[in-house]
ZAMARGU-4260 file (C-alpha; in steps of 0.2 Angstrom, whole numbers, plus 5000, padded with zeros to 4 digits):
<rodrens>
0) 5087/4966/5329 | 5091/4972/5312 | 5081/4987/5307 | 5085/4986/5287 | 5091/4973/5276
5) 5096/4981/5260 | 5101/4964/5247 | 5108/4968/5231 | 5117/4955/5219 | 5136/4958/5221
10) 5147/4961/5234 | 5155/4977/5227 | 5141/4983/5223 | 5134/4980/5243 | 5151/4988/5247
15) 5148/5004/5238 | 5129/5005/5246 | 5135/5002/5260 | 5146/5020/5261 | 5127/5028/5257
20) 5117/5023/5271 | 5118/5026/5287 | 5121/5011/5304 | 5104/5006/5302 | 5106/4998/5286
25) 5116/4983/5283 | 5119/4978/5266 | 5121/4960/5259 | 5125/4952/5241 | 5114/4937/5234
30) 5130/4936/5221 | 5117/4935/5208 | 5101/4923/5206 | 5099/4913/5221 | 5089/4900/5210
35) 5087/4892/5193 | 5077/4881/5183 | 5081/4861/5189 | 5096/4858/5182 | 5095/4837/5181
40) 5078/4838/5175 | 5067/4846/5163 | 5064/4860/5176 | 5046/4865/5166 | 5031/4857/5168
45) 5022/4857/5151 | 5007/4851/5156 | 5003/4863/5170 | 5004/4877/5158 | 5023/4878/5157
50) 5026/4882/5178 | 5044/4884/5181 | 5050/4871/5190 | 5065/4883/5201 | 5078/4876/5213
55) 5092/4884/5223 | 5107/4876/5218 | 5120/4869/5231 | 5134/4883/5229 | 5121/4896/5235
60) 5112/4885/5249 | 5123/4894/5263 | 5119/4911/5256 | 5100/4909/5254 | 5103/4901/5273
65) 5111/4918/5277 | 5100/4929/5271 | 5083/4919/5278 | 5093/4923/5296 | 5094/4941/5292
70) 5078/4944/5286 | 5068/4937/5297 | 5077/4948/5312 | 5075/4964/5300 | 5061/4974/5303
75) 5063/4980/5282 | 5069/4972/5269 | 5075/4982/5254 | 5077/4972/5235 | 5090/4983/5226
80) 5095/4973/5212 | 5096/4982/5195 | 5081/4991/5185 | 5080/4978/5171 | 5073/4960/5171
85) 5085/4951/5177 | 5086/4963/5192 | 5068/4960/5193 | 5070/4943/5193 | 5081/4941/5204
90) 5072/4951/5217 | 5055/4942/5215 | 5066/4926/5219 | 5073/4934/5235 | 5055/4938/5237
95) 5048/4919/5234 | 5063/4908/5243 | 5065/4921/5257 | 5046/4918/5261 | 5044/4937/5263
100) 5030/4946/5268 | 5023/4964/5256 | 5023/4976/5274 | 5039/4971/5278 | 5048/4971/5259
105) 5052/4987/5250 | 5057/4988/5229 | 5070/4999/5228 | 5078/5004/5208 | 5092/5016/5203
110) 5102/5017/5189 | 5118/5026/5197 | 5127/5020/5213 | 5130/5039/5220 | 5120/5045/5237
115) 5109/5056/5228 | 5104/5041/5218 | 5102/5028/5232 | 5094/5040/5245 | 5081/5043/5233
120) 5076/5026/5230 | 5074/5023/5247 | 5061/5038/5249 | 5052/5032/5234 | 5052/5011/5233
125) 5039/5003/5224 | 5032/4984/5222 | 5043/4969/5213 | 5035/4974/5192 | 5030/4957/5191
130) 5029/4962/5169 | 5048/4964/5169 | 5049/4946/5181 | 5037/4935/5168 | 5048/4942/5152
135) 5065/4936/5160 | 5054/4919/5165 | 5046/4918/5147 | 5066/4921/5140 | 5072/4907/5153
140) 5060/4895/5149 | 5060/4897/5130 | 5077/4896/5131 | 5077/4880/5141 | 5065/4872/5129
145) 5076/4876/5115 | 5090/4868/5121 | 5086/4854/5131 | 5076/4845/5115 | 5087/4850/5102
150) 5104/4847/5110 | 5099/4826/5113 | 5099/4825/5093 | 5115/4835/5090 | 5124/4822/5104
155) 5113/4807/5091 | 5118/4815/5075 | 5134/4824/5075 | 5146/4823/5091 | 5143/4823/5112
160) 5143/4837/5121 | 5138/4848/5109 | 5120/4861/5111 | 5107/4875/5103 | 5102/4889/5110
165) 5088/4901/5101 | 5100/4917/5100 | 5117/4906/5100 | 5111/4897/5083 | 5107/4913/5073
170) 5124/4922/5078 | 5132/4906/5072 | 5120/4907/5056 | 5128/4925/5053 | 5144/4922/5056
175) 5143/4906/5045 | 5134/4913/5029 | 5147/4928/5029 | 5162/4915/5027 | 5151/4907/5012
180) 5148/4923/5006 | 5169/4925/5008 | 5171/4908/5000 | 5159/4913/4983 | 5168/4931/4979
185) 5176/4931/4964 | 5186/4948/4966 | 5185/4957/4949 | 5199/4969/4946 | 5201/4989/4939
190) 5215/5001/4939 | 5213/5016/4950 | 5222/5032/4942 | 5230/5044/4953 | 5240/5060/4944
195) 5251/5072/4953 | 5251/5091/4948 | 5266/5105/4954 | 5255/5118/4963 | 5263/5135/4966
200) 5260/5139/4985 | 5270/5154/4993 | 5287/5153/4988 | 5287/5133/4985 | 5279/5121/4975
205) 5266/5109/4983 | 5262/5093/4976 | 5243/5088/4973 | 5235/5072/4971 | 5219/5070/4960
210) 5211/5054/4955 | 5205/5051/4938 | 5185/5050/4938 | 5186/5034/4929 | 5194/5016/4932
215) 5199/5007/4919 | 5197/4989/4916 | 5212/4982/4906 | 5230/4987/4903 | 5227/4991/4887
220) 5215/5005/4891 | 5226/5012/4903 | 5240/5013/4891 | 5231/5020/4878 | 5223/5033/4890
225) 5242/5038/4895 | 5249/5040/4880 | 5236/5055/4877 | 5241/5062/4893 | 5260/5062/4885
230) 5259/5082/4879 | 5242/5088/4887 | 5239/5100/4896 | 5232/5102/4913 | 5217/5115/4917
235) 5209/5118/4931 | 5192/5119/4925 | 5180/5120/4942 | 5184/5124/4958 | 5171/5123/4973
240) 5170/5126/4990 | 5156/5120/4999 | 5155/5122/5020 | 5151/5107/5029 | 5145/5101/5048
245) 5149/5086/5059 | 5139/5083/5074 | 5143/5071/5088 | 5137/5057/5092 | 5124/5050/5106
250) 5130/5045/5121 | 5135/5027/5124 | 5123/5011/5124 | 5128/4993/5128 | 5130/4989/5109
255) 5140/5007/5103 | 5151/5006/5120 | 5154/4990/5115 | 5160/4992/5098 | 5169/5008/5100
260) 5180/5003/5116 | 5185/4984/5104 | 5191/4998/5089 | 5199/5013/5101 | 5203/5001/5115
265) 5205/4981/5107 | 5194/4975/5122 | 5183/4961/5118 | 5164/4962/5121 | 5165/4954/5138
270) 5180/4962/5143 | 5170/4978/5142 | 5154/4973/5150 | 5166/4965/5164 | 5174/4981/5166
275) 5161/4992/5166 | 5153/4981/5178 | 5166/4985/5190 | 5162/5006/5185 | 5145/5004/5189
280) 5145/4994/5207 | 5159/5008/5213 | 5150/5022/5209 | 5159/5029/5193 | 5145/5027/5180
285) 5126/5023/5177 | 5119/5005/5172 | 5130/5001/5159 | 5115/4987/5152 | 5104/5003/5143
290) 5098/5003/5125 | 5093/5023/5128 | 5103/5037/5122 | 5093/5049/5135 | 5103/5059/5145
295) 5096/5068/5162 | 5095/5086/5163 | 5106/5087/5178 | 5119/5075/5168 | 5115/5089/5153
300) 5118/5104/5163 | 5133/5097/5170 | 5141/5095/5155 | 5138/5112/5150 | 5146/5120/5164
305) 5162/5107/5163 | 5163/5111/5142 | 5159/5133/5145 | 5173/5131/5160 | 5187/5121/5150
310) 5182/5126/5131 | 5171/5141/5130 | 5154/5146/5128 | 5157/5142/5111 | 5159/5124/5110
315) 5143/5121/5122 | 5127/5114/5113 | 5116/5107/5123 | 5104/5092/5114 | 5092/5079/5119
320) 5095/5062/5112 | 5079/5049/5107 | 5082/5031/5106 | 5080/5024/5088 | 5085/5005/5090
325) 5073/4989/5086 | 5063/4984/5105 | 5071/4998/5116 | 5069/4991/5131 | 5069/4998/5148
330) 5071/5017/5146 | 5087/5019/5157 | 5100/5033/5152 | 5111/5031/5142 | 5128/5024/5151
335) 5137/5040/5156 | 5148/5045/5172 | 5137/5048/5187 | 5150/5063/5193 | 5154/5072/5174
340) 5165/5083/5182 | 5176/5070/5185 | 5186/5067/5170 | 5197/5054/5175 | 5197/5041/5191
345) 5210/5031/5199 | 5209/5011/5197 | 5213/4999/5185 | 5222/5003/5167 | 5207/4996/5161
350) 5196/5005/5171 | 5204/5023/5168 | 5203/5019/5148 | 5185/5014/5146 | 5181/5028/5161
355) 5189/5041/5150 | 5180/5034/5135 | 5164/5036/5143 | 5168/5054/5148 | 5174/5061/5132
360) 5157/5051/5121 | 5145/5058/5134 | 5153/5077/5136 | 5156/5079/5117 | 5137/5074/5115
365) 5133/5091/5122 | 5148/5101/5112 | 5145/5109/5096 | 5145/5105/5078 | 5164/5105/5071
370) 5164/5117/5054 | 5172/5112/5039 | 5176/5119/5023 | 5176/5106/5008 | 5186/5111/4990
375) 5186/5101/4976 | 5193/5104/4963 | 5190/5099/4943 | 5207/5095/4934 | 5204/5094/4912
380) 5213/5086/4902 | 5218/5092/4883 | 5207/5078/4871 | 5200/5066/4884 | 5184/5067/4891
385) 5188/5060/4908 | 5195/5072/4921 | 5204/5072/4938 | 5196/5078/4954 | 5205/5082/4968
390) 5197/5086/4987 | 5202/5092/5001 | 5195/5097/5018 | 5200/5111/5031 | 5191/5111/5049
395) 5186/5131/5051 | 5181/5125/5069 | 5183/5111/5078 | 5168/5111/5089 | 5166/5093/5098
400) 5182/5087/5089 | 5192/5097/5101 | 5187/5081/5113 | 5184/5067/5105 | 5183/5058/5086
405) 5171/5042/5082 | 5179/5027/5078 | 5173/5015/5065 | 5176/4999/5057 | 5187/5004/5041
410) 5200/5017/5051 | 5213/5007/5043 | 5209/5013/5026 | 5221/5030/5022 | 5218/5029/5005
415) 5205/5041/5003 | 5211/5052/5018 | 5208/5071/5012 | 5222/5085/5018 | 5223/5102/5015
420) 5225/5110/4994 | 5232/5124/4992 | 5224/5140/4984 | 5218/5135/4967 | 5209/5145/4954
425) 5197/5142/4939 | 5207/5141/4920 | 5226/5139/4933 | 5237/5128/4922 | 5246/5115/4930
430) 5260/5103/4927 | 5260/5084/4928 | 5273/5078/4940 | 5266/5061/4935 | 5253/5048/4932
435) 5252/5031/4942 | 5239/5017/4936 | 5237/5006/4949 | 5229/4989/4949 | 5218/4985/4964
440) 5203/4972/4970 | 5185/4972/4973 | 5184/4968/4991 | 5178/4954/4998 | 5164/4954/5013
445) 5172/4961/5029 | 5171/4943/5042 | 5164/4949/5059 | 5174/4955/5073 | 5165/4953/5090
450) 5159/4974/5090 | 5152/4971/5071 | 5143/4955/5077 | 5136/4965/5090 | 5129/4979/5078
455) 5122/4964/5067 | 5112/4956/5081 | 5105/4973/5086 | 5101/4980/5070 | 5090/4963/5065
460) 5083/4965/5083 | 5089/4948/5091 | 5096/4949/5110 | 5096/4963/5121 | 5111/4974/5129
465) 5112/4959/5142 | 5113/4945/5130 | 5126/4952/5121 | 5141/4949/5127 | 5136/4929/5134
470) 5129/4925/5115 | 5147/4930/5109 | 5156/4923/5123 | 5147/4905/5124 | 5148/4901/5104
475) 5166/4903/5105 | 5167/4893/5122 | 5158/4878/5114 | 5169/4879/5099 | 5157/4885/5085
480) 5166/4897/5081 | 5185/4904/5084 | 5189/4922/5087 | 5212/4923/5080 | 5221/4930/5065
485) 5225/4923/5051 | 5240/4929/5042 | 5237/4935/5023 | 5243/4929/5007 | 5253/4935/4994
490) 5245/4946/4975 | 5254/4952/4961 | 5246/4968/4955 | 5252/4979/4940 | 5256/4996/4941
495) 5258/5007/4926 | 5265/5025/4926 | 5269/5041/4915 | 5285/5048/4920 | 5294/5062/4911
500) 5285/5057/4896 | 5289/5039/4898 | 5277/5025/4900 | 5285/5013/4913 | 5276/4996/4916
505) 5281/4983/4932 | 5273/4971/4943 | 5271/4972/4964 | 5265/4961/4975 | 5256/4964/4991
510) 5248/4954/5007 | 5229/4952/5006 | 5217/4944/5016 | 5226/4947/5033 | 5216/4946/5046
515) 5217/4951/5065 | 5204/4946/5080 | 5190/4940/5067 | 5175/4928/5071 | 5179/4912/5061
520) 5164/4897/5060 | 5174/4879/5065 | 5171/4864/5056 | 5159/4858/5070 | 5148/4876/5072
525) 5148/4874/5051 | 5139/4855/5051 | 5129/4861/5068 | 5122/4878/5059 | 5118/4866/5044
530) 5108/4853/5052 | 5099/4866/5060 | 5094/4876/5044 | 5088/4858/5038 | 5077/4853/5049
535) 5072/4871/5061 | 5074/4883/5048 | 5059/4895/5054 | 5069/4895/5073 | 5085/4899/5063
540) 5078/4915/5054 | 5081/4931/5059 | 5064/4938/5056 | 5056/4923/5070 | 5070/4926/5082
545) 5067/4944/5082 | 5048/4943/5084 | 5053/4932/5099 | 5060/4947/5109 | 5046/4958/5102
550) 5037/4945/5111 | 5048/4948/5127 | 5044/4966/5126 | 5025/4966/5125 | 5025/4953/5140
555) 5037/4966/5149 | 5025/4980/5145 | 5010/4970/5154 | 5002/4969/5135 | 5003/4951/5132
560) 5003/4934/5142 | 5020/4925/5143 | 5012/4906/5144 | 5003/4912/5129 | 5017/4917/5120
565) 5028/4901/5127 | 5013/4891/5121 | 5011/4897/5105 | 5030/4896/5101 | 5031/4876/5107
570) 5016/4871/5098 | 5026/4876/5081 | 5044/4868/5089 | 5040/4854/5096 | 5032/4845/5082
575) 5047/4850/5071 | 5057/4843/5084 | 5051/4827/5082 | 5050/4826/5064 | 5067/4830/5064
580) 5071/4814/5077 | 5062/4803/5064 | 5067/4810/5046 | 5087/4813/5052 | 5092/4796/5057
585) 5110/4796/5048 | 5124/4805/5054 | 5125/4823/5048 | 5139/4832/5042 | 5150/4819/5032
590) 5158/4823/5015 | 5160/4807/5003 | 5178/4813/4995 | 5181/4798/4983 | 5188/4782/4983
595) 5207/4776/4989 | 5215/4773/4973 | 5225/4757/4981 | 5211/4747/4989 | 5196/4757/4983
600) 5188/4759/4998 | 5177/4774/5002 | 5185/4792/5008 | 5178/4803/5018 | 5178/4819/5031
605) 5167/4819/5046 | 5165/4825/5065 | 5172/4813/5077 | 5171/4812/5095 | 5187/4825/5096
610) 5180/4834/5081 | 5184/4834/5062 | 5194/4819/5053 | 5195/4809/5039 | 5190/4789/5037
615) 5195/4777/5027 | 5181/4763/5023 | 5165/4762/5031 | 5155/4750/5043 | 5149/4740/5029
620) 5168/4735/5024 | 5176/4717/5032 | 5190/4728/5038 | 5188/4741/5049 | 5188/4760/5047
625) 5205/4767/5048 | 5203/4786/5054 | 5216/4801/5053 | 5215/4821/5060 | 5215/4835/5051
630) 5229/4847/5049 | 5226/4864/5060 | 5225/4873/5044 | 5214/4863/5037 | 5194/4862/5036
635) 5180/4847/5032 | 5175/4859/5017 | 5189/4862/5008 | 5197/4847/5010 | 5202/4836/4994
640) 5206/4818/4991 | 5224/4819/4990 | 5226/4830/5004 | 5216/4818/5016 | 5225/4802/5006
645) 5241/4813/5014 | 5236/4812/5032 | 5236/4792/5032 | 5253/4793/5028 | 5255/4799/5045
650) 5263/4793/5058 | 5277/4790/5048 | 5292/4782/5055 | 5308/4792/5051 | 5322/4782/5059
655) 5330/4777/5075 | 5339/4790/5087 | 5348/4780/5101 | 5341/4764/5098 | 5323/4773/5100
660) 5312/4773/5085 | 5307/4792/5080 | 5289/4793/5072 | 5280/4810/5067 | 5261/4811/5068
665) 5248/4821/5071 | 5238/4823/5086 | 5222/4833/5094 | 5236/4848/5097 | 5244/4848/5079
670) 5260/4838/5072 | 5273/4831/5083 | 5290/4823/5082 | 5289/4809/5096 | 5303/4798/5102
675) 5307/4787/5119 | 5289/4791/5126 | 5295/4811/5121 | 5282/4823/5112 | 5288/4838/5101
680) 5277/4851/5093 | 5282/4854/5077 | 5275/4869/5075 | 5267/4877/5060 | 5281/4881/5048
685) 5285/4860/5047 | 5278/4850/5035 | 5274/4834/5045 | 5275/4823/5027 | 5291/4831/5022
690) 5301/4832/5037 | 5317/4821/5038 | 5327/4812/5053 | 5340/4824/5052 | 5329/4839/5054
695) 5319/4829/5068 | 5334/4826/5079 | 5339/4841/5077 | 5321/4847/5084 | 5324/4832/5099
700) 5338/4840/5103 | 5333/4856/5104 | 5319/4852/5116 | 5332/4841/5127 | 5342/4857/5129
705) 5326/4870/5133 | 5322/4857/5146 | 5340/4857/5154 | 5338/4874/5153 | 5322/4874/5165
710) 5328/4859/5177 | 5334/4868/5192 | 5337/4853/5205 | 5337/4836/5202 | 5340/4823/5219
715) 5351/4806/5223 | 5341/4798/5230 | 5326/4797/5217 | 5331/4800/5199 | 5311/4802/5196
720) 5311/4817/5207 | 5316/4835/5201 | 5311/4854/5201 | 5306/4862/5185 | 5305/4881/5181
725) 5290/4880/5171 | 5278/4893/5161 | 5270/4899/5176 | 5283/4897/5187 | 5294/4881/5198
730) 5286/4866/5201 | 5290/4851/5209 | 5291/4834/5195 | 5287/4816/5202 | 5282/4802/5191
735) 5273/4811/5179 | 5265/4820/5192 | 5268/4839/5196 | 5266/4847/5214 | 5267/4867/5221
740) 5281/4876/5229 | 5274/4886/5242 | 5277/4903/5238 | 5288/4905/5252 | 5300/4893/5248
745) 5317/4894/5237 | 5316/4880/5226 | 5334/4879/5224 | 5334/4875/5244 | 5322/4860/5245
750) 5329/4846/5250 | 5322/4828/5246 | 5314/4829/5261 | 5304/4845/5259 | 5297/4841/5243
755) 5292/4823/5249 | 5281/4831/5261 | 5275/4843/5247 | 5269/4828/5236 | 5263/4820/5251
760) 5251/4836/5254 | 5247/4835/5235 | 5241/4820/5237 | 5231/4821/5251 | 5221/4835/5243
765) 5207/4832/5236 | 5206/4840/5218 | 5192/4855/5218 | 5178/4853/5207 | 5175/4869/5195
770) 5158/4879/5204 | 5146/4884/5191 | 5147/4903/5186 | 5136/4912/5200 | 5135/4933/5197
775) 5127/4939/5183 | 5141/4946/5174 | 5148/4928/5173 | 5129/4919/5167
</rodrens>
């Protein structure tokens, strides 16, 4: 007989309970929902008011098995999944498909995995909130409806395969209206002025940069401007100094732990929730899904005692944090470490980094104010109007800084970075060391990173901290848009300067435009966002998908009914949805180019079944359709005529190589060079139009040598048979076929016989089927 069964959704987290409770308790994992929506069918049955149609799908059929078996031998069965509504949902379903019975099942909730936390819970359960299980049902179920009738027209109308989703689409959206926005600036350019001065300081002479509070907008300006400067002089004529505060800020949410660990620590969004994930189920921090900044007071006292004992009385300010964001929804604390006097842990690299990140926000959120002390300084010029300011900033205390300094998103910028200015005085003549004018760019639009995205989504109120991280990480899965760098091009930019008198002119160039880990829309998220505007554009605006979660949380709070709300949102979608099956029958997404100026025949770019290409000809034509990829670097939107005339010039066949004809093409992979049943990647530095036989042996032959290189055995009696070293280690080649070495074997060692009886086994075994993503973190 089992006296409680405590089920939570992971195994670590079961592992850490576990240490909490004493041999009466066992503790089991659900590894997340233990049922779904139908997945072959609709899964909702319209007509009887939108019921849920739930299955428990076959990967979780020997847990659900399991856990029947222990619950039906417990005398108390404990639901400790997580405080929000997915932990409430998964509970209820527990509930439901375990057929369990009120007396016998306690609710119990915590936001921190410590003992204090967990012993609590259990002296204080409560009933499943069935508010909290109808929003994540009403979420579910609207986001089923979304997709399963809008994705059947995308497969119709642009490509297989491809699918909608309510939030999915609007993070497209952004993403894809800032790269228009990127592709219509016109950058305007201005010369920024920057002089130097010689300020006596001690015994040496500092050098002191002001700016010119005007930016001039040709040359001529500038050089007319300079050549008054030639035998001014320079007064000091105003000299403030103003004292300033900086105050720290809150402690972490999702979204702002999120963005801060992608700037101070490169993780991407999921790599942090993943991570912290792994915190929270070992006991390190609190629920790391929170949109509060609320702190407890034991949390806020114990961060007083760790900053008074380390710091000083001093640095220790205590403050209380209220959550300001659109639909705050549970009110959980903010995500802080459930032991503050812990300032560092043991685990992973990962681990220790966001762990320490967490520390520092939360206990600098109870430090003081840093002081400052600004100066600026007014610099005159003899017969000009305009004049030179010059600033500088000196921390008289350092307060919170002492711990930790807020990132944000233009940390790269050093330009404007203030330092110290030595002491300067009101009608103190300088002298001009010199005068640089230099021409610089309006910027163009930032493109997303995953943390700004984030910020984005959360300031126009779509998705909640749980949807965050699988919005991102699904439209980048499904190839709507790419997260890579992009290396910059090259911009001359004049730069004019007064130098002892002398007016010196030259020209410079610079990189622009390099980017690093951005969000870029692909050809196929650009044509899928567009057909969506078309024909669903209230679903695609931000202001409907935001009143959707306000709908969430009013079902949540027990204010509104969720089939009412479903309802109400299907009977304005579904009619659009078949308006758009009826009024959309051609294919979307194609660009007409022009005509092929030797047969005349229509040019044009569209989605294929493996994405973007070019045709030549259409079905209407007797002679078929000849078709051609596009170029990595190239897009269905810039595209010209000549450029896509270009890319039925490929294959092109360059010669023969040892009686082999050597073509060069381009494939779903890139360019290639391919000769005797051979591939080689060109890579992107080869034009695939330009390259020669010469330079294309010599790529053969490069390849010939790199594989020599990794071929560590070959055998007599099977030329077909050899060992590779490979990318991820020695592998056994057999016909085109690779097979594993057993860890334990030297591959140098294996005789014909050992690696026949490998293949042998590789063949026998059955190849696994990929199991559908199970735990939470992973939905």
């Amino acid at each position: 007989m089992v006296e409680n069964l405590v089920i939570v959704e992971s195994p670590a987290k079961a592992k850490t309970i576990e240490k909490f409770l004493g041999k009466d308790f066992i503790v089991k994992s659900s590894f997340g929902h233990i049922r779904d929506l139908k997945k072959k069918d609709f899964g909702i049955d319209i007509e009887n008011n939108f019921a849920p149609q739930y299955a428990v799908p076959s990967d979780k059929k020997k847990i659900v098995s399991e856990l029947k078996k222990l619950a039906k031998e417990a005398k108390t069965v404990w639901l400790a999944s997580d405080e929000d509504r997915e932990g409430e949902a998964i509970a209820w379903h527990l509930y439901e498909e375990l057929k369990l019975k009120d007396k016998d099942t306690k609710r119990i909730v915590f936001h921190e995995i410590t003992k204090e936390a967990i012993l609590k819970a259990v002296e204080n359960p409560r009933d499943i909130d069935t508010n909290l299980v109808n929003a994540q049902q009403a979420r579910r179920i609207l986001d089923r409806i979304v997709g399963f009738e809008i994705s059947p027209i995308l497969w119709r109308k642009i490509k297989p395969s491809l699918s909608a989703g309510r939030v999915q689409s609007v993070a497209v959206k952004l993403i894809v209206e800032r790269e228009r926005e990127i592709e219509a600036f016109v950058s305007e350019s201005a010369f920024r002025v920057i002089a130097e001065f010689e300020v006596p300081a001690n015994d040496s002479t500092t050098l002191v940069k002001a700016e010119l509070n005007k930016r001039f907008k040709t040359e001529e300006e500038v050089k007319a401007f300079l050549e008054k400067c030639k035998n001014a002089n320079y007064t000091i004529s105003d000299v403030k100094k103003k004292p300033a505060s900086k105050s720290p800020a809150p402690p972490f949410t999702t979204s702002t732990l999120q963005q801060e660990a992608s700037r101070k620590l490169g993780f991407s969004v999921s790599q942090t929730m993943s991570v912290a994930q792994r915190l929270y189920e070992s006991g390190r921090i609190t629920y790391m899904r929170t949109d509060s900044v609320n702190l407890s007071s034991l949390a806020i006292n114990t961060a007083k005692s760790e900053i008074i004992s380390s710091f000083g009385k001093e640095y220790s300010k205590v403050r209380s944090y209220t959550t300001k964001s659109k639909g705050a929804q549970e009110a959980h604390e903010a995500i802080r470490p459930s032991y503050i006097n812990q300032p560092t842990i043991s685990g992973s690299s990962q681990e220790v980094r966001l762990y320490e990140l967490i520390w520092k926000r939360t206990v600098a959120s109870q430090m003081s104010e840093a002081k400052l002390e600004r100066t600026t300084v007014t610099i005159g010029v003899d017969g000009v109007k305009e004049y030179f300011v010059a600033s500088g900033e000196v921390i008289t205390f350092d307060g919170f800084l002492k711990l930790y300094i807020e990132s944000n998103d233009d940390d790269d910028n050093t330009e404007d970075a203030e330092g110290l200015l030595p002491a300067m005085h009101v009608n103190q003549t300088l002298d001009l060391s010199k005068i640089v004018a230099t021409e610089r760019f309006t910027q163009r639009p930032y493109r997303y990173a995953e943390a700004s995205l984030v910020r984005k989504l959360e300031e126009l109120g779509i998705g909640r901290p749980s949807t965050y991280a699988p919005t991102i990480s699904t439209i980048q899965n499904r190839d709507y848009v790419v997260k890579e760098a992009r290396e910059g091009v090259e911009r001359k930019y004049q730069e004019i300067a007064l130098l002892n008198g002398t007016i010196t002119e030259q020209t410079r160039v610079e990189i622009t435009g390099a980017e690093k880990g951005k969000l870029f829309p692909t050809d196929i998220g650009i044509v899928v966002n567009d057909f969506l505007q078309e024909y669903f554009e209230k679903i695609m605006t931000y202001g409907f998908t935001a009143d959707v979660e306000k709908d969430f949380d009013l079902i949540a709070d027990g204010e509104k009914e969720w089939t009412k709300s479903i309802q109400a949102f299907y009977d304005e979608f579904h009619p659009v949805v078949e308006n758009s099956k009826e009024n959309s029958e051609r294919k979307v997404g194609e660009r007409i180019l022009g005509a092929d100026p030797v047969s005349g025949r229509q040019i044009s770019v569209r989605i294929g079944r493996f994405g973007p290409m070019v045709q030549c000809g259409t079905v209407d034509d007797e002679e078929k359709p000849t078709f051609a990829s596009l170029k990595k670097d190239q897009t269905m939107g810039t595209l010209t005529l000549e450029e896509a005339i270009d890319l039925f010039k490929l294959p092109r066949t360059l010669g023969d190589y040892e009686e082999k004809t050597v073509v060069v093409g381009a494939g779903r992979f890139g360019p290639y060079v391919r000769h005797n049943g051979v591939f080689v990647s060109l890579g992107k530095d080869i034009d695939p139009l330009k390259i020669d036989l010469k330079k294309a042996i010599e790529l053969i032959e490069a390849k010939r040598e790199k594989d020599r290189q990794n071929l560590l055995k070959t055998f007599e009696e099977d030329a077909d048979l050899q060992i590779i070293n490979g990318r991820f280690g020695p592998y056994i080649s057999y016909k085109k076929k690779n097979y594993k070495i057993l860890k334990s074997q030297i591959p140098e060692k294996l005789t014909y016989e050992d690696c026949m009886k490998l293949i042998e086994a590789g063949q026998k075994k059955k190849p696994v089927k990929k199991k559908a993503a199970t735990s939470r973190k992973k939905k």
